[in-house]
LUMVEX-536527 format. One line per field, with one value per residue (C-alpha): residue number from 1; residue in one letter; chain; x, y, z. Coordinates in nm, 4 decimals, m for minus. Each point is the difference from the previous one (the first is absolute). Layout:
pado c(NUM  ...)
lumza c(A  ...)
fido c(A  ...)
xx c(X  ...)
yy c(Y  ...)
zz c(Z  ...)
***
This chain:
pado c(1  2  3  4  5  6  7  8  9  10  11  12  13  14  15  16  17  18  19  20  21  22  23  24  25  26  27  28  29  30  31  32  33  34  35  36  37  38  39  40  41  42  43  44  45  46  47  48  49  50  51  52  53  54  55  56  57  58  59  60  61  62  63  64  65  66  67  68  69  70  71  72  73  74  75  76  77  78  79  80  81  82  83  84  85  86  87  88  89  90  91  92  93  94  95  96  97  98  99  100  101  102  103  104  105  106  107  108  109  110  111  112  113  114  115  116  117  118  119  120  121  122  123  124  125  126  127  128  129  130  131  132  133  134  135  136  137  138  139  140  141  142  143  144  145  146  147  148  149  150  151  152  153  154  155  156  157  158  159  160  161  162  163  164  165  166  167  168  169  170  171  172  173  174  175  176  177  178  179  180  181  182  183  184  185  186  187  188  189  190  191  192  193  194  195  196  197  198  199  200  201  202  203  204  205  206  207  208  209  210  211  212  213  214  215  216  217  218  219  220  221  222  223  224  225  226  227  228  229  230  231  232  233  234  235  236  237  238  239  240  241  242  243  244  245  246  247  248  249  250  251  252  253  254  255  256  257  258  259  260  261  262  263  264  265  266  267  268  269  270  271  272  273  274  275  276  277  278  279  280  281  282  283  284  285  286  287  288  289  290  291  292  293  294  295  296  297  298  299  300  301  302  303  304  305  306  307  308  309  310  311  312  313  314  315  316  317  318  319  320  321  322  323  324  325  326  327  328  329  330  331  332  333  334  335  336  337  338  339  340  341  342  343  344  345  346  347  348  349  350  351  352  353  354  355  356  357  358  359  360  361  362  363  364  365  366  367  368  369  370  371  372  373  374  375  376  377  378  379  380  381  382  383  384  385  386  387  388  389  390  391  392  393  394  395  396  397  398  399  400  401  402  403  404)
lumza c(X  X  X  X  X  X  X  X  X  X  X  X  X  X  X  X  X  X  X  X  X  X  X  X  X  X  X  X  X  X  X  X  X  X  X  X  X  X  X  X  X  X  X  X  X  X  X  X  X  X  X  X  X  X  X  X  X  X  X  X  X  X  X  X  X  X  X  X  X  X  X  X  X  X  X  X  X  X  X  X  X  X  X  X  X  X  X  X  X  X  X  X  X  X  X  X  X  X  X  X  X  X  X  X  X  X  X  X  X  X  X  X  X  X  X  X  X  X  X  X  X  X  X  X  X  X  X  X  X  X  X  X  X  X  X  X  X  X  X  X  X  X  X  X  X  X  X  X  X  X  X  X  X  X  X  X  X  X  X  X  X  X  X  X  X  X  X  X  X  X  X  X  X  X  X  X  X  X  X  X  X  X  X  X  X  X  X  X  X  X  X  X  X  X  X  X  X  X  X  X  X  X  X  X  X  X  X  X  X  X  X  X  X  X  X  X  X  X  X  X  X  X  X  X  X  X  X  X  X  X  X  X  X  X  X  X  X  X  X  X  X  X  X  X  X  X  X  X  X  X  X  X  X  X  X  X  X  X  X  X  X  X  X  X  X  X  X  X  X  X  X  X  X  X  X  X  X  X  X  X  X  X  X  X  X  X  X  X  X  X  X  X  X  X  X  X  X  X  X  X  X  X  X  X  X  X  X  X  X  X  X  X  X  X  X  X  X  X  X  X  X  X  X  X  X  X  X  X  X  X  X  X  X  X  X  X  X  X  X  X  X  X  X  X  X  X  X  X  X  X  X  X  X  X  X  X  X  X  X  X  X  X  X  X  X  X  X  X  X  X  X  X  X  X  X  X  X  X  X  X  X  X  X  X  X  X  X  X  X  X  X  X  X  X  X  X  X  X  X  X  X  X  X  X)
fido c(A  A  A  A  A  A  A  A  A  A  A  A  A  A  A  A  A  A  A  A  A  A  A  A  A  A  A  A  A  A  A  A  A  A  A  A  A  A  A  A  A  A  A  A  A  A  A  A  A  A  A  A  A  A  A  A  A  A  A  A  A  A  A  A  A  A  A  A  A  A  A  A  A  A  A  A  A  A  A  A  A  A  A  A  A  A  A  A  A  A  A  A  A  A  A  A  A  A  A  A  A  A  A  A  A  A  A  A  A  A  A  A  A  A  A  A  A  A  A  A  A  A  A  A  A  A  A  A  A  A  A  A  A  A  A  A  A  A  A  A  A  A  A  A  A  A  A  A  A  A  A  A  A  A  A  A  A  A  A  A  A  A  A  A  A  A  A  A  A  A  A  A  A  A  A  A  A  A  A  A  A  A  A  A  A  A  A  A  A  A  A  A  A  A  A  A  A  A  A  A  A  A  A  A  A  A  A  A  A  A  A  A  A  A  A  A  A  A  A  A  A  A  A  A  A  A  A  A  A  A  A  A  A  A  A  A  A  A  A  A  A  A  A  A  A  A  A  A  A  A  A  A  A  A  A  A  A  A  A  A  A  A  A  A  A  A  A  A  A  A  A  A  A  A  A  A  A  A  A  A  A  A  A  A  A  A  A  A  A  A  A  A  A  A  A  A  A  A  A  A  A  A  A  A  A  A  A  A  A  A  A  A  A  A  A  A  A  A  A  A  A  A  A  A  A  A  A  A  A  A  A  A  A  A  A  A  A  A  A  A  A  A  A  A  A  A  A  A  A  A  A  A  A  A  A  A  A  A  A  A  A  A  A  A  A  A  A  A  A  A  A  A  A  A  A  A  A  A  A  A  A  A  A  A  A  A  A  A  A  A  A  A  A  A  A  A  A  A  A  A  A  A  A  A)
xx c(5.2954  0.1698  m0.1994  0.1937  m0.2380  m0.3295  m0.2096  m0.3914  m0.0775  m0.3479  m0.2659  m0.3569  m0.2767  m0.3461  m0.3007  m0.2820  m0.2571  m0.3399  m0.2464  m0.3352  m0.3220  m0.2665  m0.3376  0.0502  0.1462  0.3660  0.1292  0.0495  m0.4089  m0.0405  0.2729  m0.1107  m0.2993  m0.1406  m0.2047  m0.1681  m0.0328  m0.1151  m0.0131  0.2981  m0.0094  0.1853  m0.1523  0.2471  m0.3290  m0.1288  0.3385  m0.0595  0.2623  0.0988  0.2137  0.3077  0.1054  0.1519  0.3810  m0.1018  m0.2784  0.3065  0.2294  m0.3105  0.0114  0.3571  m0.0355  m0.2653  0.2146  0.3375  m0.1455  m0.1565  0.2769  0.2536  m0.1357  0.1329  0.3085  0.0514  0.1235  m0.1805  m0.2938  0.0761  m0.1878  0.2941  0.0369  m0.2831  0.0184  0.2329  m0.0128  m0.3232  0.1418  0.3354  m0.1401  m0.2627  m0.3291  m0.1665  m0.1957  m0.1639  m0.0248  m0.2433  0.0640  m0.2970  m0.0029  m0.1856  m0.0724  0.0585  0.3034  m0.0105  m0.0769  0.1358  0.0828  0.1870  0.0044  0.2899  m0.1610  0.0714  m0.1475  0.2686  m0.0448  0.1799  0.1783  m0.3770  m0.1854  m0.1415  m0.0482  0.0348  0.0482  0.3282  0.2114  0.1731  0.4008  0.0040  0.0492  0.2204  0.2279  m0.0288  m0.0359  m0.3111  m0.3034  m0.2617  m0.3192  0.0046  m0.2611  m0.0432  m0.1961  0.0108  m0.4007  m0.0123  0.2142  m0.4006  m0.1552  0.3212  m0.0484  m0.3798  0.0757  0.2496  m0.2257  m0.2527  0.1743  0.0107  0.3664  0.2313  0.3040  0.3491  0.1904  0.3274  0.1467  m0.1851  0.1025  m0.1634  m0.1425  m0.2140  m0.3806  m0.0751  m0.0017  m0.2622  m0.1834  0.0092  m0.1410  m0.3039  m0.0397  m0.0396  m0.1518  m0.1430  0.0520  0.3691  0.2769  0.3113  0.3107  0.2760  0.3897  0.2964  0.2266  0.3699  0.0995  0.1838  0.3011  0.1063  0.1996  m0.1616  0.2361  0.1474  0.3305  0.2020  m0.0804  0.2734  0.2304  m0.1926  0.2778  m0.1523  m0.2533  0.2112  0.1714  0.3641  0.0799  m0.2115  0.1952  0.3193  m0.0937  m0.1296  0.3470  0.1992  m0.1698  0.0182  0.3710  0.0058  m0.1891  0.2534  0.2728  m0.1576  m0.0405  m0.1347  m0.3582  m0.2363  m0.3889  m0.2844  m0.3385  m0.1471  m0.3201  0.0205  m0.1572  m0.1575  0.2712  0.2577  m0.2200  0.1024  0.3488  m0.0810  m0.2381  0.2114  0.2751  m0.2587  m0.1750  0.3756  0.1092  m0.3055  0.0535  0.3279  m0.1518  m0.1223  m0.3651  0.2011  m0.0354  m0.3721  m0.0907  m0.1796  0.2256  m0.1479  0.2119  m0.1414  m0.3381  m0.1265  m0.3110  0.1067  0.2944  m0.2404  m0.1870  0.2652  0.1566  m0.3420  m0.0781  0.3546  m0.0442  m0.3310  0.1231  0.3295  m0.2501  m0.1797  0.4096  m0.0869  0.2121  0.3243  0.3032  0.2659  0.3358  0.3024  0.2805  0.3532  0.2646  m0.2192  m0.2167  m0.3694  0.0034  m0.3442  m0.3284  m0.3005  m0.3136  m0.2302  m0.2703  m0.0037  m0.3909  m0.1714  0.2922  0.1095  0.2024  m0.1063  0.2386  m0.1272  0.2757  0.3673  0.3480  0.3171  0.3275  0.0844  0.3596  0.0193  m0.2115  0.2680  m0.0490  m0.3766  m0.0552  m0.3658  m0.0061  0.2244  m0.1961  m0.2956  0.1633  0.0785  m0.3293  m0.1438  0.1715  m0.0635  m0.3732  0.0980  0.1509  m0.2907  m0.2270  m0.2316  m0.2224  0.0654  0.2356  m0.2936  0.2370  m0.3046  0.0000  m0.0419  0.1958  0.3008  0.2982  0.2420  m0.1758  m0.0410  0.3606  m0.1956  m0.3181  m0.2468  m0.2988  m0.2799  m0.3254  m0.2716  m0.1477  m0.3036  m0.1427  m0.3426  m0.2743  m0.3553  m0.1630  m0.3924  m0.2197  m0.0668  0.2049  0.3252  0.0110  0.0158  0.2813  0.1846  m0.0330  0.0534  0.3298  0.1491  m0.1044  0.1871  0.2783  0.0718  m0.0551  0.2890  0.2015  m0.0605  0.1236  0.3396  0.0589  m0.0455  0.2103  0.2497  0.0393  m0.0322  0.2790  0.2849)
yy c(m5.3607  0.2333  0.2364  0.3028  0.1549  m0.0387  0.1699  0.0309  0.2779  0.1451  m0.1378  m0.1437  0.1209  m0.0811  0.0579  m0.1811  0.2594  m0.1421  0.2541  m0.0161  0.0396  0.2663  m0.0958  m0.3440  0.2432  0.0253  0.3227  0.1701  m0.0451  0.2617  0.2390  0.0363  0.1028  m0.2560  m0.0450  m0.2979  m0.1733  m0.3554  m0.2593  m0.2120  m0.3454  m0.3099  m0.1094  0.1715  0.0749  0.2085  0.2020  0.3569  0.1719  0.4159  0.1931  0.2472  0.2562  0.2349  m0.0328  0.0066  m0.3089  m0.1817  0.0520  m0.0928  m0.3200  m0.0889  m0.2398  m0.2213  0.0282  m0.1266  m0.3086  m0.0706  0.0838  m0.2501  m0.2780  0.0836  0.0879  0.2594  0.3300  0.1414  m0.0863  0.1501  0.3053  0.2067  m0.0492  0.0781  0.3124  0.1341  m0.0112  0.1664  0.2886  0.0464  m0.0561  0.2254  m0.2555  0.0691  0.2121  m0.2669  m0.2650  m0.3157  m0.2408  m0.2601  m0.1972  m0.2815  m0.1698  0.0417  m0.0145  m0.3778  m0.0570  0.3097  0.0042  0.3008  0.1634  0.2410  0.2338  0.3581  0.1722  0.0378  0.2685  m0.0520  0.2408  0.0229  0.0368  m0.3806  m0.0583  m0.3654  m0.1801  m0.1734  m0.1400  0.2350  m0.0117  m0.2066  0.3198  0.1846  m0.2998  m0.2503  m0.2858  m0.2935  0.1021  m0.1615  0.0015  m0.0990  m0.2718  m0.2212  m0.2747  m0.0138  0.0171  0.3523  0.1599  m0.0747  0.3605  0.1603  m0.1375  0.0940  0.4015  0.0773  m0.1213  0.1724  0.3838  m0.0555  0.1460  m0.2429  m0.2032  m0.0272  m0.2804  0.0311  m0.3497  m0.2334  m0.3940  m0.1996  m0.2554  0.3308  m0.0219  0.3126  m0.0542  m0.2375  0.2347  0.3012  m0.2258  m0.0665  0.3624  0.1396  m0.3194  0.1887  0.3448  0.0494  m0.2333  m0.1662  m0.0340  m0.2177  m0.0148  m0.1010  0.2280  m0.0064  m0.2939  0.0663  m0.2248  m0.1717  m0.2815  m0.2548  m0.0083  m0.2783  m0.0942  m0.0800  0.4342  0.0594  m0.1277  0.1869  m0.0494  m0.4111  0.1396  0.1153  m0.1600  m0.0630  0.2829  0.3014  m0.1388  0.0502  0.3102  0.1404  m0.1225  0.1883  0.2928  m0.0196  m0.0677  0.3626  0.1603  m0.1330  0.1103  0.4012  0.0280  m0.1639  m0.1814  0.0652  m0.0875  0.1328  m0.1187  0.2780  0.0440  0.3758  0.1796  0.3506  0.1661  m0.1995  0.0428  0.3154  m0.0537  m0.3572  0.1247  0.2459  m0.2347  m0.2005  0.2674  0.0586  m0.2545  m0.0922  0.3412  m0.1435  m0.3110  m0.0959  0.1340  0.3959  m0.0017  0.0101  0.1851  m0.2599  0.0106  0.0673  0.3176  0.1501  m0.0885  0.2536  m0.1986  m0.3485  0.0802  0.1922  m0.2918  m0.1825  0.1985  m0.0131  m0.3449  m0.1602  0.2083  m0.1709  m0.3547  0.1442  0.0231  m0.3323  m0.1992  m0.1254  0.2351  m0.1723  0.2771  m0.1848  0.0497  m0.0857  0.1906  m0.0620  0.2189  0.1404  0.1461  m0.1453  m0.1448  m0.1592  0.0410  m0.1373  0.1630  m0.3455  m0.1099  m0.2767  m0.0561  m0.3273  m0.2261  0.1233  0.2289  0.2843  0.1693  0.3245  0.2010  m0.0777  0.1293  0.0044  0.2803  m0.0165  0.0430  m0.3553  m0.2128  m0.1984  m0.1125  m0.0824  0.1038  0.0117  m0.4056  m0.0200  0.1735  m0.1753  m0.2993  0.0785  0.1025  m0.3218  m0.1978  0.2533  m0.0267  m0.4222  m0.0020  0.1851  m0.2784  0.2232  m0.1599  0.1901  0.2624  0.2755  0.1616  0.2034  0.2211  m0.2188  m0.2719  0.0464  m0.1747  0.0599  m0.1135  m0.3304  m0.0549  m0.0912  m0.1235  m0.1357  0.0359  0.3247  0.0303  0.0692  0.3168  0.1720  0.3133  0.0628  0.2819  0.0966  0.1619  0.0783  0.0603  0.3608  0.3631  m0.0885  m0.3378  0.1009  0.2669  m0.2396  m0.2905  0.2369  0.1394  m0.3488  m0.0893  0.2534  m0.0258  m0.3727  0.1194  0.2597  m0.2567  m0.2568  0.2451  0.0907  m0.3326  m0.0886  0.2971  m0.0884  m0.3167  0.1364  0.1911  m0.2620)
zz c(m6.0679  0.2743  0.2036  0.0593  0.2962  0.0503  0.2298  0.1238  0.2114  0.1075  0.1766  m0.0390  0.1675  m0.0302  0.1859  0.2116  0.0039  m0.0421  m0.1880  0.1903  m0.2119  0.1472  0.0198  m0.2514  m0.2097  m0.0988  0.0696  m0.3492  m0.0118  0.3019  m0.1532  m0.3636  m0.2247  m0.2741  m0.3086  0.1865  0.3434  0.0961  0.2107  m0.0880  m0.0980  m0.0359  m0.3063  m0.3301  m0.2052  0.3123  0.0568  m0.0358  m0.1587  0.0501  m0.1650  0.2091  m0.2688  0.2982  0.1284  0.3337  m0.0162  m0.1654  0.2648  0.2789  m0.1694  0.0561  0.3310  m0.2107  m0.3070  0.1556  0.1830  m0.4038  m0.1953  0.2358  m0.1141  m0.3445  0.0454  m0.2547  0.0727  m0.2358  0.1584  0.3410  0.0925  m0.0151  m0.3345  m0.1041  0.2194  m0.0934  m0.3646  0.0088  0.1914  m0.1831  m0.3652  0.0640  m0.0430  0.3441  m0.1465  m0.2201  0.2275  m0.0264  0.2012  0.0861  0.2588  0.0889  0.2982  0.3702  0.2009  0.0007  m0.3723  m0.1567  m0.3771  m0.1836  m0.3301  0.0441  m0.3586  m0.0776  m0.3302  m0.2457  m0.3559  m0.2620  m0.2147  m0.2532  0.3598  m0.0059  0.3519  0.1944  0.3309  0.0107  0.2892  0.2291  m0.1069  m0.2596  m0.2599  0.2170  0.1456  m0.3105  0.2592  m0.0256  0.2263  0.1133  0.1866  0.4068  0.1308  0.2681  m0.2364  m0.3291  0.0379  0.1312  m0.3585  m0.1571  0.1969  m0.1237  m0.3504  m0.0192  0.1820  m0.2995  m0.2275  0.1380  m0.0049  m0.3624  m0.0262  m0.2594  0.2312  m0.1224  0.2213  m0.1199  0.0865  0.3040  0.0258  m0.2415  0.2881  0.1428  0.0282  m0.0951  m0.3574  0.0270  0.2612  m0.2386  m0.3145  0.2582  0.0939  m0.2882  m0.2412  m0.2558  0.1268  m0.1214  m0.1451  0.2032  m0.1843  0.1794  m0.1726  0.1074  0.1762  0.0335  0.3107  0.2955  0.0868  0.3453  0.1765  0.2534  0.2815  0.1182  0.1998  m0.3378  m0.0761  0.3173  m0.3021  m0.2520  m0.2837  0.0267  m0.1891  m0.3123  m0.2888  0.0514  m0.2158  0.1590  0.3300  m0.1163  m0.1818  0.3967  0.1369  m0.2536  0.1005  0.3545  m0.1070  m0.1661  0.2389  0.2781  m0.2294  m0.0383  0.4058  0.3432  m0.0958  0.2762  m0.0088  0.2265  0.0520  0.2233  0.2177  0.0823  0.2739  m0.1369  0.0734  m0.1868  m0.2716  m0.1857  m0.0866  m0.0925  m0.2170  m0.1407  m0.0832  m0.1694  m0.2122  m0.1115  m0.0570  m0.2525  m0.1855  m0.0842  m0.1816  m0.3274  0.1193  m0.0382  m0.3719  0.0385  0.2267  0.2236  0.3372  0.3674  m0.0262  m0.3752  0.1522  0.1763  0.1254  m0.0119  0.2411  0.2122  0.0351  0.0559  0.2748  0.2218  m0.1211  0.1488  0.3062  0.0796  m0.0648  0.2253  0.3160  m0.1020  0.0153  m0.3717  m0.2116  m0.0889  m0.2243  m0.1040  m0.1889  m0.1216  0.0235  m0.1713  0.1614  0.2365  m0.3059  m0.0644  m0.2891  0.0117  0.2028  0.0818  0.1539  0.0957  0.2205  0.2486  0.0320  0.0746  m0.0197  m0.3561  m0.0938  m0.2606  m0.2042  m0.0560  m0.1752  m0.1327  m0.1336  m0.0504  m0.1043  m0.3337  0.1092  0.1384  m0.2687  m0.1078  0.3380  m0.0312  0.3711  m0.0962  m0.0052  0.2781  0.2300  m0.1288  0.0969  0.3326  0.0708  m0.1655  0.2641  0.2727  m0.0617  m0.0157  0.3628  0.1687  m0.1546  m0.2207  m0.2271  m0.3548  m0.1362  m0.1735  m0.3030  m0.0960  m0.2853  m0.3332  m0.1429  m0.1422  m0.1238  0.2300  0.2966  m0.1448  0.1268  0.2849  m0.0734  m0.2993  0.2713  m0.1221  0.1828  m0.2607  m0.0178  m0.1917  m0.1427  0.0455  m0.1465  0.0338  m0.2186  0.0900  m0.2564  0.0398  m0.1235  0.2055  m0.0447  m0.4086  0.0366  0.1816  m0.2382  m0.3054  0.1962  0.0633  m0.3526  m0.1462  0.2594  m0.1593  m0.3186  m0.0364  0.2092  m0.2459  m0.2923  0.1565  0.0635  m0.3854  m0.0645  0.2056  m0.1638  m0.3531  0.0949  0.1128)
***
């Protein structure tokens, strides 16, 4: 398939500053106050654990964070994620965050305490209410989630994971926390699809049936037809970043996604976040805007991540003025084989699986759901709340049904 124009601009930087501990402790230790201090200790079942519920400790933890969360990958793992939700949505104010470890086994439970609308309180995941995208807990060694697992079972407050990957440990840590002090319910959650790279993605339409191929060349054909076809894979600098952004907000608002109400622009806070968030990964070289543009217009964008040799689609969309021209699919191709050439390992579509993106791929990474409920008052109210939650669910689905 033709490439119009494609560009990469921006640079990477990154940085070989070492952090150096002060007297055997790291440096966070010296800054902050805690519930508890100990000698630390190699040995998971000896780890003391403390808890940061103060924006400040949070951001003091950021050098120890970042050389954690890189091993992962995920940008929503990163410290400024995490960050920065909690001070545009508001929830640095209810902070919990335990750590455990020191700064060369250091394990993370990024938690806030969430209300509901009947005032049940809980400890859930930093972001994964106000982003919709799978958390999870950071750790070294799968050994060191245990002190995590035993400190929320131990501040007796229910926990609400919203969706984790099935293969995590702390499922199994949490049912030996609490053992008879409060039940562990595990479901499955909605999967997450991706692509394993290879060399054959350069050509990504290999991967597609014969039909879906000709169906992208007729509307590259159209789109060629309407105006110029340019494409743009971008790494801006923080001061490109603006009008990019702007032109990508836009060009979203003028989607499918306008109907309800969901866009970065109708979004007060989500597009908040957004703005600071992409301006942090702008400094780090990983942000990566892209578009296609028919006729000089955009016709399609893509706000992604390139993070530990995958790249992380974060937010999509296309005009409705060109979807006879599916632009959303072409640019998805191009960046497909963009991500191909500079020999990344997987393609992270994110969100939840849905049929149209099994043009490209059958592949879903598991995912659960997991609850505590301790047997005291709050772990009651939250049990009754879910309960009846699933219950009214239940009956307007077999309404719904009566109905058709």
């Amino acid at each position: 398939m033709p490439l119009a124009i494609l560009h990469l601009q921006g640079k990477s930087t990154t940085s070989t500053d070492e952090v150096t501990p002060m007297n055997g402790l790291p440096e966070y230790l010296s800054n902050m106050q805690f519930e508890t201090m100990a000698v630390w200790s190699s040995d998971p079942n000896e780890i003391t654990v403390d808890r940061i519920e103060t924006l400040e400790g949070l951001k003091t933890l950021a050098p120890y964070w970042d050389k954690l969360s890189a091993q992962w990958s995920s940008p929503m793992k990163s410290h400024d994620w995490i960050r920065i939700c909690s001070e545009v949505f508001g929830i640095d104010r209810r902070l919990d965050v335990m750590v455990a470890g020191d700064y060369r086994t250091l394990a993370v439970a990024p938690l806030y305490r969430a209300a509901s609308r009947c005032g049940v309180q809980r400890l859930q995941l930093i972001g994964e209410h106000q982003l919709f995208e799978a958390m999870d807990l950071l750790y070294k060694n799968p050994a060191h989630v245990a002190p995590l697992a035993q400190k929320i079972a131990a501040s007796k407050y229910p926990l609400r994971l919203a969706r984790i990957p099935a293969d995590s440990p702390i499922p199994n840590a949490l049912q030996h926390a609490y053992g008879k002090k409060g039940w562990v319910r595990t479901r499955p959650a909605a999967g997450i699809p991706w692509i394993a790279l290879n060399e054959s993605w350069r050509i990504p339409e290999l991967h597609i049936n014969p039909g879906r191929r000709s169906d992208l060349r007729r509307a590259l054909r159209h789109a060629q037809k309407t105006g110029k076809v340019d494409f743009e894979i971008l790494s801006p600098s923080v001061a490109e970043l603006p009008q990019l952004l702007a032109e990508a907000y836009a060009t979203e608002a003028l989607s499918w996604k306008a109907h309800s109400g969901s866009t970065l622009a109708n979004h007060p806070l989500q597009g908040e976040f957004f703005r600071r968030y992409t301006q942090a990964a702008a400094e780090k070289g990983s942000l990566r805007i892209c578009f296609m543009r028919i006729g000089g217009i955009v016709a399609a964008m893509q706000i992604a991540i390139e993070s530990g040799d995958r790249f992380w689609l974060m937010k999509i969309g296309y005009s409705n003025e060109f979807a006879r021209c599916s632009p959303g699919l072409l640019l998805m191709r191009e960046t497909i084989a963009y991500a191909a050439r500079r020999d990344l390992k997987s393609y992270e579509l994110l969100g939840v699986d849905e049929a149209w993106v099994h043009l490209w791929t059958s592949r879903v990474r598991p995912y659960v759901t997991v609850r505590t409920y301790p047997y005291n008052l709050r772990g009651a109210a939250a049990f009754i709340e879910d309960a009846s939650v699933a219950m009214v669910k239940k009956s307007l689905s077999a309404l719904r049904r009566s109905t058709t």
